[in-house]
C-alpha positions, 0 to 999 in steps of 0.5 A: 434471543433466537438463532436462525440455521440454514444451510445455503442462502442465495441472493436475488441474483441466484448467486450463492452466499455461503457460510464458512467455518467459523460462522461467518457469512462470505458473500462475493463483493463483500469486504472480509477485512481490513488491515492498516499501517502508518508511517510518522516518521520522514525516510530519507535516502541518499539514492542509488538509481538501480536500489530501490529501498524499503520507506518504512510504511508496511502492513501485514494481512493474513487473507481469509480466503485463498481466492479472495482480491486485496485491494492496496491503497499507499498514500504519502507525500514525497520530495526529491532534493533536485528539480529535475528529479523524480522519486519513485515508487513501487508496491511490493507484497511479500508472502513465504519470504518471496518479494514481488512487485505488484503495482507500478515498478517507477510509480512517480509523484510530482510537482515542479519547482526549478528554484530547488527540488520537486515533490508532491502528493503520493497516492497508489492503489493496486488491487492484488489476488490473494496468493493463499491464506499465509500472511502477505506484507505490503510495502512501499519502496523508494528511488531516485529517478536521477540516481544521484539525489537524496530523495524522501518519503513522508516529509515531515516540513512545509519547505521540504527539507527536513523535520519539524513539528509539522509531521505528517502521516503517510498510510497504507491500507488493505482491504480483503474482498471475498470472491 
């Protein structure tokens, strides 16, 4: 077995790749590493317009790098008990103890249906810049647009109403991306 020292190495570009501590090799654009979380369970949430509350899918990163992008992804399903209702939603990173919205404040999913309530497929993704090399925690958080609806999150039926067998899988996903 051989090993190779160098002490610089360049791309075809001209742009540097360099070797941090710990012998890993940081190459802008490429992918550091990836942290995931998952939610099985159904939330549910009696709403308050003006209150918006965590659903229960998070996931923590501790970035390589202070200036690298973290790019989130949520994906999810939800529902609102009224038609005319809309849930919505919000990423939010949290590092030192300090919450800060980071993708869409009323990020709202849905697909009508005037015979009772509304809901649909929640997909968002946000790309973030490292705030330093501490723990960030990333998580989704809910409200009803109404504020006088119960609205969910993960719903685990195929009529929208409740938990069965049918439990669905809602993920979040956070990927470093080395500058």
């Amino acid at each position: 077995m051989s090993t190779l020292f160098v002490n610089n190495l360049n791309t075809a570009s001209g742009t540097d790749i360099t070797v941090a501590s710990g012998k890993t090799i940081k190459a802008p654009g490429m992918i550091v590493q990836v942290q995931s979380g998952q939610l099985d369970t159904q939330f549910t949430m009696s709403s308050n317009q003006s209150t918006q509350t965590d659903v229960g899918l998070s996931v923590t990163i501790t970035p390589k790098y202070s200036n690298s992008k973290l790019f989130v992804q949520a994906t999810g399903n939800t529902y609102s008990s009224q038609y005319n209702d809309n849930p919505l939603h919000r990423i939010v990173r949290t590092v030192g103890g300090v919450a800060t919205s980071i993708a869409a404040t009323d990020y709202m999913t849905y697909s009508q249906n005037n015979s009772g309530g509304q809901g649909g497929a929640y997909v968002q993704s946000v790309m973030d810049t490292a705030q330093s090399t501490a723990a960030h925690e990333y998580k989704i958080q809910i409200r009803s647009d109404l504020g006088s609806n119960t609205v969910y999150f993960n719903v685990n039926d195929t009529n929208n109403q409740g938990t069965s067998e049918e439990a669905q899988r809602s993920t979040i996903v956070v990927m470093e991306i080395a500058q």
